[in-house]
N, C-alpha and C positions, 0 to 999 in steps of 0.2 A: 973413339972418334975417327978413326984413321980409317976402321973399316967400313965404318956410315959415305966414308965420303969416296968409299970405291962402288957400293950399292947401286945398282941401274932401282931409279924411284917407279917403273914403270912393272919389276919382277912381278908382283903380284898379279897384277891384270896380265899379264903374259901368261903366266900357270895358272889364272883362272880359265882364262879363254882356249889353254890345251883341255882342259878338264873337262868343261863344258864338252867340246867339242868328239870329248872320248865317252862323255855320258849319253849325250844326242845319237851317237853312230853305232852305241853299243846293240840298237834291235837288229841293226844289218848284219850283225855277229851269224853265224848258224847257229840253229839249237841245242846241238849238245855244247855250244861254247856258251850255253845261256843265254844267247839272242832270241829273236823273234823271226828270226830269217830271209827278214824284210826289206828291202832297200830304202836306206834314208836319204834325202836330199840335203846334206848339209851347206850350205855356203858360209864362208867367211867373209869377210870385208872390213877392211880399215876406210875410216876416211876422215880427210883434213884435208888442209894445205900443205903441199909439200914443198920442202925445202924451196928457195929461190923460184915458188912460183904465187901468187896471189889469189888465184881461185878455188875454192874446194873441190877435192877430188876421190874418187872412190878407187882402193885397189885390189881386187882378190887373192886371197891366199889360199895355195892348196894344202892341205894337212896332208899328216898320212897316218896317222896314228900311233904313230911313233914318239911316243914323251919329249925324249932327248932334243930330237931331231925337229920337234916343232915346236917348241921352246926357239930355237936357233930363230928358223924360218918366222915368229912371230916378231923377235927380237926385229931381224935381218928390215923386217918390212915397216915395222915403225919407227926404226933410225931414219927414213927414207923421209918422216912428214915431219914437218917443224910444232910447235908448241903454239902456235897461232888458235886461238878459238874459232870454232865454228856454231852457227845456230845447230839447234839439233833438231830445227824443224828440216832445213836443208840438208844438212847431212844426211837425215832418214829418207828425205825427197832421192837425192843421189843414188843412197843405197837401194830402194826398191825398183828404180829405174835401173841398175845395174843389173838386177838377178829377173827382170822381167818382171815385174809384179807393179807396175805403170797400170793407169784405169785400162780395163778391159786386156788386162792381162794376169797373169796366175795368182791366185791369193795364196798370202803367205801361210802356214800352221801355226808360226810364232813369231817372235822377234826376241832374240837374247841379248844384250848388250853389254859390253864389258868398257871400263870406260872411266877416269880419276874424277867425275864427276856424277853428280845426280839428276841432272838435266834432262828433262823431260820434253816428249818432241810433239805436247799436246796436240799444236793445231794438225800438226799432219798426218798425226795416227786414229784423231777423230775422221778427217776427211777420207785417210783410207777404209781406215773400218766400213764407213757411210757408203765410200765407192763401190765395196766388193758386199755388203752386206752382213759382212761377218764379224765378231768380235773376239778376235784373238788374240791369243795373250802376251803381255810385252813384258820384261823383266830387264832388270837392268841391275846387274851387278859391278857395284861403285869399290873401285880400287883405292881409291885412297878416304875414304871418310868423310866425305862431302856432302855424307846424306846425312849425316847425326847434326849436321848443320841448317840444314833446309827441309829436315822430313816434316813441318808443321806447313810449309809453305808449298808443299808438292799439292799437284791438280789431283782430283778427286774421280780416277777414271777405273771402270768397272775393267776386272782381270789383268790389272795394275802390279807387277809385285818387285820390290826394291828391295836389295841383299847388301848389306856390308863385305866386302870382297875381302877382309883383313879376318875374318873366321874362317878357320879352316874346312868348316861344313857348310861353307855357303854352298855350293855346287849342291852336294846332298837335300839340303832345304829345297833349295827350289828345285829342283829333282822333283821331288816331293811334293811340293804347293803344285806343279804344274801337273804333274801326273797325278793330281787329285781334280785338277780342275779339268782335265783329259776326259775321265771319268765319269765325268756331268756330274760330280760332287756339288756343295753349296757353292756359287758363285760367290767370286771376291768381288765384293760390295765397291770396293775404291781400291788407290793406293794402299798398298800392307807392306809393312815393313819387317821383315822377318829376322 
């Protein structure tokens, strides 16, 4: 019990979102290191309310690729926002207006999401998709198990795909789901729950 209660409840999504983030970067590698030699654009971003302020706000994180070292630097940057809910239509609204991808600016390749929730940013991922004309793929991998709660009640949207972040091959999976949907594999019909 003693050591439950020194556990930061947030560890999970912290080492998902280095994970990701080492999966995503891995084609920038050179190719004798197994990359693709390509440059990838990765952004990070937290966003909430932070501490002693009332409005939601988006912050950027830069990795490095280093495990260790951005484990800290994720830690460092979500102690920063308080526990306040936000919509996750706003939130998303925030976040694409941060990285430029506002109407008539850059469409995104994806959206990954790391997050103690399963909350879904319907209305504004249909209105982006609409705005840029593309439908790309949104995933959202849920750190604390809030989807085995509301997967019956999740919206019903094409290349949709929702990971339990408490499996250790969540990252792998969707690795996989998405790099099959990269592919121009069968389209994910709705939300999938992997």
């Amino acid at each position: 019990a003693a050591l439950a209660s020194t556990m930061d409840a947030n560890r999970i999504g912290y080492v998902r979102l280095c994970q990701l983030y080492q999966a995503t970067t891995a084609a920038s590698r050179p190719q004798k290191s197994g990359g693709k030699g390509e440059p990838v654009d990765v952004r990070i971003l937290l966003s909430g309310i932070k501490k002693r302020a009332t409005v939601p706000e988006v912050m950027e994180l830069k990795l490095t690729g280093e495990y260790v070292k951005d484990l800290e630097t994720v830690r460092l940057g979500k102690k920063q926002f308080s526990g306040k809910a936000v919509d996750a239509n706003e939130s998303l609204r925030l976040v694409l207006e941060a990285v430029g991808c506002s109407p008539g600016g850059k469409v995104p390749a994806g959206l990954l999401r790391v997050a103690n929730n399963s909350h879904i940013p319907a209305e504004e991922l249909t209105a982006v998709r609409a705005q840029t004309g593309h439908v790309f793929p949104y995933a959202t991998i849920d750190a604390r198990g809030h989807i085995f709660d509301v997967f019956q009640k999740l919206p019903d949207m094409e290349q949709a795909v929702f990971v339990p972040g408490q499996v250790e091959s969540s990252v792998t999976i969707l690795r996989n789901v998405l790099s099959h949907l990269s592919r121009g594999g069968d389209a994910v019909p709705g939300a999938e729950l992997i």
